[in-house]
VOGU-3710 file (C-alpha; in Angstrom, 3 decimals, decimal comma):
1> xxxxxxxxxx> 135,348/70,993/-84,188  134,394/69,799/-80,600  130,970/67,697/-81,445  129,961/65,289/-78,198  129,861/66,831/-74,703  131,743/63,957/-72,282  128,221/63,507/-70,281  126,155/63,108/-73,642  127,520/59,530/-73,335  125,548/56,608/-70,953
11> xxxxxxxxxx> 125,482/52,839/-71,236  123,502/53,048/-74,935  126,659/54,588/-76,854  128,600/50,899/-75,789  130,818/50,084/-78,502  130,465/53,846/-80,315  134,095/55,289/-81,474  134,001/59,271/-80,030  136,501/62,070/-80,307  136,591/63,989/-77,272
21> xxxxxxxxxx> 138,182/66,975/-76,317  138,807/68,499/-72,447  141,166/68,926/-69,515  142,780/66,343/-67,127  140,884/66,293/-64,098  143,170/63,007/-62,657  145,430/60,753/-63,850  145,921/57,290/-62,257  148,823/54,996/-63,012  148,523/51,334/-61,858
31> xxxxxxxxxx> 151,600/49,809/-62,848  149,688/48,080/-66,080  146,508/50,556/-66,172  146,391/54,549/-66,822  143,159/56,154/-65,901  142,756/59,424/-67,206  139,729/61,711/-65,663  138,813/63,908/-68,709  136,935/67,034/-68,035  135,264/69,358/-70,250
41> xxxxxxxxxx> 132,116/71,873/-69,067  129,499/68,941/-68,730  131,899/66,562/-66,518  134,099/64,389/-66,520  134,991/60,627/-68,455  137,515/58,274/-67,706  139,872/57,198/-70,137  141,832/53,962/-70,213  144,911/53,536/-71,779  146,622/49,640/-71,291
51> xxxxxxxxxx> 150,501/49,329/-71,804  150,123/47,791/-75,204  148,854/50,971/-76,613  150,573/53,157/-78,079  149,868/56,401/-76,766  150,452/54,608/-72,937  154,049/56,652/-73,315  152,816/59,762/-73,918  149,956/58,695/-71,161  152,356/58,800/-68,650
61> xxxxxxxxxx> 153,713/62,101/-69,602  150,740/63,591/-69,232  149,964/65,865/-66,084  146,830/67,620/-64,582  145,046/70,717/-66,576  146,179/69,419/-69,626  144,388/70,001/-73,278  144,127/66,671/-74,696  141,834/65,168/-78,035  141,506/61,643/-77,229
71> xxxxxxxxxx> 139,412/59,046/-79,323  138,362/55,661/-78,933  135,386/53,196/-78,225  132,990/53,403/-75,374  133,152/50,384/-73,197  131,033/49,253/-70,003  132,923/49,913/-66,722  134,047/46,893/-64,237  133,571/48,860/-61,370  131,304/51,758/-61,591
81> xxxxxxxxxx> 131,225/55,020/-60,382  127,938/56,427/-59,233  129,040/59,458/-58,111  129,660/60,499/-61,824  127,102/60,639/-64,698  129,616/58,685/-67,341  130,579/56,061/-64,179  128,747/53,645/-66,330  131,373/53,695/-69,268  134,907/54,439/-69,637
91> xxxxxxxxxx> 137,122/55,209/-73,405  139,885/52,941/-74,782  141,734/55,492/-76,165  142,792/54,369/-79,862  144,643/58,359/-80,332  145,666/61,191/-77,984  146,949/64,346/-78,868  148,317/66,740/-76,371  146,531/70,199/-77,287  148,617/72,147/-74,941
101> xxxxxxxxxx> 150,521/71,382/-71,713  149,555/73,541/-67,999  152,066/74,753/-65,610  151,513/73,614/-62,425  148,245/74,848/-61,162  148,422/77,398/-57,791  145,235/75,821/-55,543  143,759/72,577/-56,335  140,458/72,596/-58,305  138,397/70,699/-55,882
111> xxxxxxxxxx> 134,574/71,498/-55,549  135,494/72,083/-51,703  138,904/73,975/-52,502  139,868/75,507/-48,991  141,838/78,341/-51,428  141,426/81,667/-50,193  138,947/84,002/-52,468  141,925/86,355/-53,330  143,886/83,801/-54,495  141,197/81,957/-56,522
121> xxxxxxxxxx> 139,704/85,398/-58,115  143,464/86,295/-59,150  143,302/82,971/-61,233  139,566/83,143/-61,693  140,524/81,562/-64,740  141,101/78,317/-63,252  138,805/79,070/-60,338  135,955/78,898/-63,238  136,875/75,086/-64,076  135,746/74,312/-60,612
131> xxxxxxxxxx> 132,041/73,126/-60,599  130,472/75,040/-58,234  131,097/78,123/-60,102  131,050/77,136/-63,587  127,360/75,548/-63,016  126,543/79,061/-60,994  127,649/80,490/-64,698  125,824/77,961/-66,645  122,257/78,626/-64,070  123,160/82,597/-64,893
141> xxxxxxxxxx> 123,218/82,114/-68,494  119,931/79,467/-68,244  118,095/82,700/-66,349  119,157/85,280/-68,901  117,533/82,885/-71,922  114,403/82,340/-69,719  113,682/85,699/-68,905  114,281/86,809/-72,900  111,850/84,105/-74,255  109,355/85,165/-71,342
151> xxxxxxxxxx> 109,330/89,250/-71,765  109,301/88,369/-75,550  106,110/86,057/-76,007  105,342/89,216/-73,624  105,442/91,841/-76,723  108,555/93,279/-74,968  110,749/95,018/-77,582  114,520/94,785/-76,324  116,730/98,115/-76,773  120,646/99,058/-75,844
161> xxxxxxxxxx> 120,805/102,366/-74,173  123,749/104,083/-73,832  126,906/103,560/-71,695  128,120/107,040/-71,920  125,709/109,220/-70,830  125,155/112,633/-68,408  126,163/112,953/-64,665  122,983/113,631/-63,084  123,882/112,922/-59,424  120,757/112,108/-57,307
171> xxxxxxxxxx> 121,607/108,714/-55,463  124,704/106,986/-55,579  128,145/108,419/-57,023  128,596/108,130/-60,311  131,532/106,882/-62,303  133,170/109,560/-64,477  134,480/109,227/-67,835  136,580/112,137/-69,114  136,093/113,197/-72,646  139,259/113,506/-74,761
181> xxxxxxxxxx> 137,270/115,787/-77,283  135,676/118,003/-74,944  137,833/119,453/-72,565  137,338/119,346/-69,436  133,957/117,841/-69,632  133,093/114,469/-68,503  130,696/111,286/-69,551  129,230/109,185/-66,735  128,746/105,539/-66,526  124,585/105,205/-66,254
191> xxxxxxxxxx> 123,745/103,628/-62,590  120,649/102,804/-64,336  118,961/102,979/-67,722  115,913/105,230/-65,907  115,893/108,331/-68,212  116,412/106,163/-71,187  113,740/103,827/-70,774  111,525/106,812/-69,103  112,480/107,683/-72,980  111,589/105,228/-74,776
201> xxxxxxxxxx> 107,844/105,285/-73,332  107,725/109,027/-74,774  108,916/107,186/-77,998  106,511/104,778/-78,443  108,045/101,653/-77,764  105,050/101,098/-74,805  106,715/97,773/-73,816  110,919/97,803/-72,905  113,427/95,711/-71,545  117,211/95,486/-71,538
211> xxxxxxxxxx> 119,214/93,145/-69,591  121,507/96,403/-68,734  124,966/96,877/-67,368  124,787/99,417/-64,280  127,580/101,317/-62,536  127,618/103,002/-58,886  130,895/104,325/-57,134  129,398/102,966/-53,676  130,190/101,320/-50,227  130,490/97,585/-51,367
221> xxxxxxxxxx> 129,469/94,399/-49,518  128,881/90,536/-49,946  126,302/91,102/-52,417  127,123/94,343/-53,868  129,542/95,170/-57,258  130,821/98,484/-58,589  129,302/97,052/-61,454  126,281/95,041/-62,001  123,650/93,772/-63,860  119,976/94,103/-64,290
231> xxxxxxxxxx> 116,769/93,087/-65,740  115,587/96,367/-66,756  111,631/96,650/-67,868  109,287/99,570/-68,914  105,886/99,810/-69,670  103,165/102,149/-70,347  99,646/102,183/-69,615  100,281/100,195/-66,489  99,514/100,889/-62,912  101,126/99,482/-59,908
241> xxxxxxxxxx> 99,541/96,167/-59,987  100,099/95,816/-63,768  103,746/95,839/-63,206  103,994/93,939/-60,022  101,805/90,932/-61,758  103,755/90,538/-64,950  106,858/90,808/-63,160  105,720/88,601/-60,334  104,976/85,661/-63,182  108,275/86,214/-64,816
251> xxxxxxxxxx> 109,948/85,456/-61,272  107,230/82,187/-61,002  108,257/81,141/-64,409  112,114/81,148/-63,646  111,998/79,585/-60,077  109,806/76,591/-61,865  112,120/76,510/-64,570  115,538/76,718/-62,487  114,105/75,187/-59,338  111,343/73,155/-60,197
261> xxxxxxxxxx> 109,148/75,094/-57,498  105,939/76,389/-58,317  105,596/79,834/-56,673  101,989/80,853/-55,435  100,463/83,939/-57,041  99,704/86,810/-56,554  102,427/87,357/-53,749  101,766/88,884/-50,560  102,130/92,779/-49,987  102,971/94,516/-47,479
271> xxxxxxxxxx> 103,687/98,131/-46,635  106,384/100,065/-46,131  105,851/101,350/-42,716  104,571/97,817/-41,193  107,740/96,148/-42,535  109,956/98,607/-40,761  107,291/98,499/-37,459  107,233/94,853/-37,508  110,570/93,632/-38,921  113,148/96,485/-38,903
281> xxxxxxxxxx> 113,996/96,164/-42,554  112,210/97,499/-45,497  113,496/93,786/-46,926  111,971/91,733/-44,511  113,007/87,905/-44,247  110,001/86,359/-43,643  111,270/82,587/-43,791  110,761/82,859/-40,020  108,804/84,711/-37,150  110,272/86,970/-34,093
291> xxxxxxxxxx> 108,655/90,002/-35,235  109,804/93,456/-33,115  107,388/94,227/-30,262  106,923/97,698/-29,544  106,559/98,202/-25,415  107,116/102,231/-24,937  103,565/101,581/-23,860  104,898/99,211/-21,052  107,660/101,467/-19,884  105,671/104,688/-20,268
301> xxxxxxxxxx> 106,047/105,394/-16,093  109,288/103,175/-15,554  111,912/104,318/-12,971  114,495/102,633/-15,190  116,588/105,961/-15,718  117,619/105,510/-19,146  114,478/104,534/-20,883  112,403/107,253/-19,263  112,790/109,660/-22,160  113,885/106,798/-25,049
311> xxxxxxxxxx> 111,190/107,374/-27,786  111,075/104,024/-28,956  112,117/100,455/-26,995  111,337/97,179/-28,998  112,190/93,875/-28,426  112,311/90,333/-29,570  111,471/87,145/-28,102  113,747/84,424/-29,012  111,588/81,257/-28,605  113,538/78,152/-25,993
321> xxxxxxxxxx> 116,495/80,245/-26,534  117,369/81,332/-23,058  119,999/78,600/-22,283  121,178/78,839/-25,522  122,720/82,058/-24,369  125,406/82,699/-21,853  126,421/86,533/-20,881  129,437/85,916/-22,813  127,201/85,456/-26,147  125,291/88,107/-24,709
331> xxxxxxxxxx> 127,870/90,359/-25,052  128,646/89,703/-28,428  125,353/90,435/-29,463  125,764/93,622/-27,755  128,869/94,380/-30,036  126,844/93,380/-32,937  123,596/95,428/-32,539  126,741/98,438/-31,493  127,546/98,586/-35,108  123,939/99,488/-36,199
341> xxxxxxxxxx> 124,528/102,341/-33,627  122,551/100,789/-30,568  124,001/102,057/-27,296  123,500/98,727/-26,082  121,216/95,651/-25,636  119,282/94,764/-22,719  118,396/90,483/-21,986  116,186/88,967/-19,842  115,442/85,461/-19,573  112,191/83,896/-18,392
351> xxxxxxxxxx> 111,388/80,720/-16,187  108,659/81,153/-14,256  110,000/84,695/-13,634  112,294/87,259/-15,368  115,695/87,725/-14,957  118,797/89,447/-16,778  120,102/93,173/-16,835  116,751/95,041/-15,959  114,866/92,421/-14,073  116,035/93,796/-10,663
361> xxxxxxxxxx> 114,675/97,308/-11,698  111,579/96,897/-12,997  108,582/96,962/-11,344  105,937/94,158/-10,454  103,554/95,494/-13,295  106,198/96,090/-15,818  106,844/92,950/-15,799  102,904/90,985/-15,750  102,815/93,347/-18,694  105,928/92,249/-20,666
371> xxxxxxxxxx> 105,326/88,503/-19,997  101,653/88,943/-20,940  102,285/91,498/-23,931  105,239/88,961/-25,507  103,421/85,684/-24,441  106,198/84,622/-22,651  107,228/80,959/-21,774  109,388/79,063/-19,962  113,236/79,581/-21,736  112,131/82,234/-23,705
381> xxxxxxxxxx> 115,354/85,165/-24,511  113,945/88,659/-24,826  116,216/91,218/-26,651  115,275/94,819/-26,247  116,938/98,073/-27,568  116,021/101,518/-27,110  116,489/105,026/-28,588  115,519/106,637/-31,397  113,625/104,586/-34,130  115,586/104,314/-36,955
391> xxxxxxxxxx> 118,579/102,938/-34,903  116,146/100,997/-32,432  114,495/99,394/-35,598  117,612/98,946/-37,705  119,489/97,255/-35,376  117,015/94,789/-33,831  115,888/93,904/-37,412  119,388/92,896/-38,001  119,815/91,223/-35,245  116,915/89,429/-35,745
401> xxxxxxxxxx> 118,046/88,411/-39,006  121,648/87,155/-37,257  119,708/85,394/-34,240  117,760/83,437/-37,162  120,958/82,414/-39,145  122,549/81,082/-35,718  120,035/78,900/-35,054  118,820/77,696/-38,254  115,157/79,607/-38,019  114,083/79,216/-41,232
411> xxxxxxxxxx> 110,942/77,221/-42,020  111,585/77,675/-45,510  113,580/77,759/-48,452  112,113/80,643/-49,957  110,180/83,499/-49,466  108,428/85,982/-51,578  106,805/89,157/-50,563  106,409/92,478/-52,418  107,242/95,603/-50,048  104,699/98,936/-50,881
421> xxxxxxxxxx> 104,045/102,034/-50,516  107,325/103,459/-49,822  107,960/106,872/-48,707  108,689/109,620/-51,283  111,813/110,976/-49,541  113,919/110,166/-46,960  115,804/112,658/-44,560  120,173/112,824/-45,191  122,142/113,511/-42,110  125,143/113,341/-44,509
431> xxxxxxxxxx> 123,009/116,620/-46,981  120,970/117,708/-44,460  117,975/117,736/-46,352  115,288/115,540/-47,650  116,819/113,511/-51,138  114,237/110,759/-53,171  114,192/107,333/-51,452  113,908/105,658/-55,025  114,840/108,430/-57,264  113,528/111,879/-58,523
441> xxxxxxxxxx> 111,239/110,455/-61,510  108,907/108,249/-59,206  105,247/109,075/-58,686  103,964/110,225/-55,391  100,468/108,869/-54,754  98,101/111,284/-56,036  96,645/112,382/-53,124  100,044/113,107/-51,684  100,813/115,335/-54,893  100,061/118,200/-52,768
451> xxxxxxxxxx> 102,231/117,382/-50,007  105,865/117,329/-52,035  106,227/120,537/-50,928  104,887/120,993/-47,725  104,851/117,602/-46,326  107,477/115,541/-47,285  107,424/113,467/-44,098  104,589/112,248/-44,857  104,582/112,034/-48,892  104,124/108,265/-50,368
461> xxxxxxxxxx> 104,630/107,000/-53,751  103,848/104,388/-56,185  107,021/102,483/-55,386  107,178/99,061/-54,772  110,359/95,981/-54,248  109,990/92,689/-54,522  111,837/90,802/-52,039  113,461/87,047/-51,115  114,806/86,445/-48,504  115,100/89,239/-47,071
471> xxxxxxxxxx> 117,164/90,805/-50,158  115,575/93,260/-52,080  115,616/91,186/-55,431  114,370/94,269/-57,866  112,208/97,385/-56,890  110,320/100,079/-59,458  107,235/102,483/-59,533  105,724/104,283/-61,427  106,876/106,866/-63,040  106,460/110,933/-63,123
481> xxxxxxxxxx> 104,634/111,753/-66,370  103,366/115,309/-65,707  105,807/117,790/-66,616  104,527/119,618/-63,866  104,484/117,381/-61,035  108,140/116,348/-62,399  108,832/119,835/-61,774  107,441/120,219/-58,952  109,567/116,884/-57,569  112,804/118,867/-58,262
491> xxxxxxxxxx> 111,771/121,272/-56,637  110,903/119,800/-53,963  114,228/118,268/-53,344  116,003/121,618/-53,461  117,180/121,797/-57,108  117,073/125,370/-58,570  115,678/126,195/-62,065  119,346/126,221/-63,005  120,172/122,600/-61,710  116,829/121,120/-63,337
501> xxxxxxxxxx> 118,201/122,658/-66,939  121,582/121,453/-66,277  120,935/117,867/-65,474  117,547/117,347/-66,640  116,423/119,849/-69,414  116,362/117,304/-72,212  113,849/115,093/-69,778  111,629/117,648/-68,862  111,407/118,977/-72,338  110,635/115,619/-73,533
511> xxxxxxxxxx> 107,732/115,125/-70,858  105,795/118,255/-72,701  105,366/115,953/-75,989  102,596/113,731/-74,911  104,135/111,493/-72,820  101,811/108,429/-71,578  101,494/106,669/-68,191  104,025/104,670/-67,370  105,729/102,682/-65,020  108,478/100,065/-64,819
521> xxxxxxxxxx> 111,072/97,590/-62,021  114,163/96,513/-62,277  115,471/93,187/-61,388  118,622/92,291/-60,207  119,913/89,900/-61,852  123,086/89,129/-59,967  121,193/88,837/-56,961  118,591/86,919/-58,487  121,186/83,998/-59,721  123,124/84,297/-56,416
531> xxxxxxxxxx> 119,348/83,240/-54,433  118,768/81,026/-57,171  121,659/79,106/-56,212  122,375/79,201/-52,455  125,370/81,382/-52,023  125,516/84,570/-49,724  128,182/85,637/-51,941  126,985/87,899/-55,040  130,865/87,262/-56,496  130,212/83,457/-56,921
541> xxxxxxxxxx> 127,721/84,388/-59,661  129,879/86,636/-61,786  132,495/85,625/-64,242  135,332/87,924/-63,099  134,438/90,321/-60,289  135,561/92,711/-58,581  136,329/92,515/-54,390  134,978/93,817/-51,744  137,133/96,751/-52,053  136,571/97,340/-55,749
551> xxxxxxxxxx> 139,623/95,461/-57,139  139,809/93,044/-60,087  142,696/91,132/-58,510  143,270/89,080/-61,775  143,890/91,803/-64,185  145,595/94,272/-61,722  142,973/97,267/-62,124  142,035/100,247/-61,294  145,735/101,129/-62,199  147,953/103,960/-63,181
561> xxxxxxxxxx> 147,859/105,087/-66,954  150,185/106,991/-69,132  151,463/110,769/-68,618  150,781/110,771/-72,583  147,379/109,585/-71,696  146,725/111,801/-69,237  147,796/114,950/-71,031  145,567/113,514/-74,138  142,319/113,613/-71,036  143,896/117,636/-70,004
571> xxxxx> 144,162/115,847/-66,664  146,906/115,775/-63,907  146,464/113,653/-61,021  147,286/115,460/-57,382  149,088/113,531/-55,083
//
């Protein structure tokens, strides 16, 4: 059995005899020396085999990704390696034994591999024996253990909830399961443990969490999986800032733990509606500035033709930017903010006066208004879009995000902020109707109760995210704990009294038994590591994920299964 990691060893174990087990990272032959770079999961030693030995045969057989067990005595280096935690020592290997041989290995395991992703997550394997991911792995696993000790000395109680569970579609698509027993009925894959834990506080239990596998059959992106996980926690007897503060130290205790930064408490809050006023986001980065100026006001009598009747123009001010920009880059921020639906983007520069697409047209007090309104100096790029306000607001909060990335805006390295007081619903183009913006079990604020039915637009709850970075890094509320206001919630969202039996009679029967006050958040955890340690990409965090499209490259899957399986499911597929 494997007892000494290779970096366990410094300067003080001089003259020990080890047995060490690992890969070969790099052999060397010098034509009298053979330096062999053993790695295992710590890092790597160097072995040093002279021709007298007798293993220096086999030494030069050996070749890269190896299994060896070498032992021998620790010795002080001649010439040292600083750039590696053993480059104080090296190994006279007394005994080798080849474990098992490698083929030859399809991209080079380099920390700065320039391998494609496809290729490295077909052999994510191998790709795993390459630092930067296995210490993303190690920094996952260190989380996981921190956030268990934390929620326990917490009174927590951890509890499994189920995998196979009911379909009740209200938010993403769920994955299906068919059921080999029951004919033609199906299990779903939970997107989240909500009923469960909503459950579990109707139970007893009071305090919950789970570090839970979730599934949703949704549009993917760079940090997005078909299947995730998170940090799942329920309490009751809690009000909003109960939950926000314990979770808000849990997130202190793992960023001084994994990053040695001490995070200041309590965060800062902000609502809802000024995030999306003031930063087009309901995830606001707040690592830098250029908030979104609102100047309908300015334009209210403008003879500018097509932002007469826009409801909304904002714009941001990119600070000693303006030469930064030719029309050229211009235009590709057009095509940019075009994919967040803009019709287009209007610039104007400023020194000592305005110029760019408008300037020509507007008038003399338009523009002592704009340069007073946006504090305009000399250099300064304005950015404006106009239309309607979700698309105005979505796609100049994105842009500002992309503007800040560009030019390396961030003052920074990390941000906290909690976002509040979300709406209750949110309209659907796609349903045509008004569907939960968390989901159907969250609270409304109790003076809003009244309004689920006839005032949705203006309805708030007792939701709440917390954010970094401008990712939203877990959100909750609290929850619905009157069977009649639950009611009342379905109904509101257009559910008859057949649908609320179907998908949620077990629930609602459960909140007539005395259920208490409760509330809960979920983090994500795969986010969380992914912040934790400066990638953009959520897959560099996960042992064996998925693509962008949903594909596990390495095992071949989804794939086709059996006729015999199949007709064992009463299925047929149509082509």
């Amino acid at each position: 059995m494997k007892k000494i990691w290779n970096t366990s060893l410094s300067i003080k174990d001089v003259g020990r005899e080890v047995t060490l087990y690992g890969w070969v990272s790099k052999k060397r032959n010098l034509g009298g020396l053979i330096f062999i770079d053993l790695r295992d999961r710590s890092g790597i030693i160097q072995l040093v085999l002279r021709p007298e030995n007798e293993y220096y045969g086999l030494a030069e057989s050996i070749k890269n990704e190896y299994v060896l067990k070498c032992s021998g005595k620790v010795f002080e280096r001649e010439s040292k390696n600083i750039a590696l935690k053993t480059g104080d020592i090296e190994i006279e290997v007394s005994e080798m034994t080849i474990l098992n041989t490698s083929k030859e290995i399809p991209f080079e395991l380099k920390d700065d591999t320039t391998a494609l992703e496809d290729l490295r997550l077909k052999y994510r394997y191998l790709d795993l024996r390459r630092n930067p991911i296995k210490e993303k792995i190690i920094i996952r696993s260190k989380i996981m253990n921190i956030i268990r000790n934390f929620l326990n000395d917490e009174g927590f109680i951890e509890v499994e909830t189920p995998i196979l569970c009911k379909s009740t579609p209200e938010g993403a698509r769920d994955y299906l399961v068919p059921s080999r027993i029951f004919n033609g009925k199906f299990y779903a894959l939970p997107q989240s443990p909500q009923i469960f834990k909503q459950l579990l506080m109707v139970g007893g239990i009071e305090k919950y969490y789970q570090i839970a596998k979730c599934f949703r059959d949704e549009d993917l992106r760079a940090d997005r999986q078909p299947e995730f996980t998170q940090v799942d926690m329920e309490m009751s007897f809690v009000d909003e800032e109960d939950v926000r503060s314990i979770t808000e130290k849990l997130i202190a205790k793992v960023f001084k733990e994994i990053k040695g930064q001490d995070i200041s408490l309590p965060l800062e809050t902000m609502p809802y509606d000024d995030a999306i006023k003031y930063y087009g986001s309901d995830k606001p980065d707040l690592r830098f500035g250029m908030n979104l100026n609102e100047l309908k006001s300015i334009f209210n009598n403008t003879n500018i033709e097509f932002l007469k009747d826009s409801p909304y123009i904002d714009a941001i001010v990119v600070k000693n930017a303006a030469d930064k920009y030719s029309r050229k880059d211009i235009d590709k921020l057009t095509d940019f903010v075009k994919t967040y639906k803009a019709s287009g983007l209007i610039f104007l520069k400023y020194d000592h006066e305005l110029t760019g697409s408008i300037a020509g047209k507007m008038s003399e007090e338009e523009k002592s208004n704009l340069i007073s309104n946006l504090s305009l100096e000399n250099n300064d790029l304005v950015l404006i879009i106009s239309g309607e306000k979700n698309i105005v607001k979505t796609s100049l909060g994105a842009l500002r995000c992309k503007l800040a990335k560009d030019l390396n805006l961030y003052e920074e390295d990390y941000h906290l902020l909690w976002v509040v007081d979300f709406p209750t619903f949110e309209w659907s183009e796609e349903e045509n109707r008004f569907v939960a913006c968390h989901h159907p079990f969250t609270s409304p604020k109790d003076s809003d109760v009244d309004k689920l039915l006839k005032d949705k637009e203006n309805c708030y709850s007792k939701a709440y995210d917390i954010v970094i970075n401008g990712y939203e890094a877990g959100g909750g509320s609290i929850r619905i704990h009157d069977a009649e206001v639950q009611k009342k919630m379905f109904e509101a969202l257009e559910l008859t009294p057949e649908d609320i039996i179907t998908k949620f009679g077990f629930f609602n029967e459960a909140l007539s038994y005395g259920t208490p006050p409760h509330g809960g958040l979920a983090l994500g955890l795969d986010r969380l590591v992914m912040l934790l340690t400066n990638t953009d990409n959520i897959r560099d965090v996960i042992a064996f994920p998925k693509t962008a499209s949903a594909n596990d490259l390495m095992s071949d899957c989804p794939n086709e299964v059996s006729n015999t399986q199949l007709k064992e499911l009463h299925l047929k597929i149509d082509k």
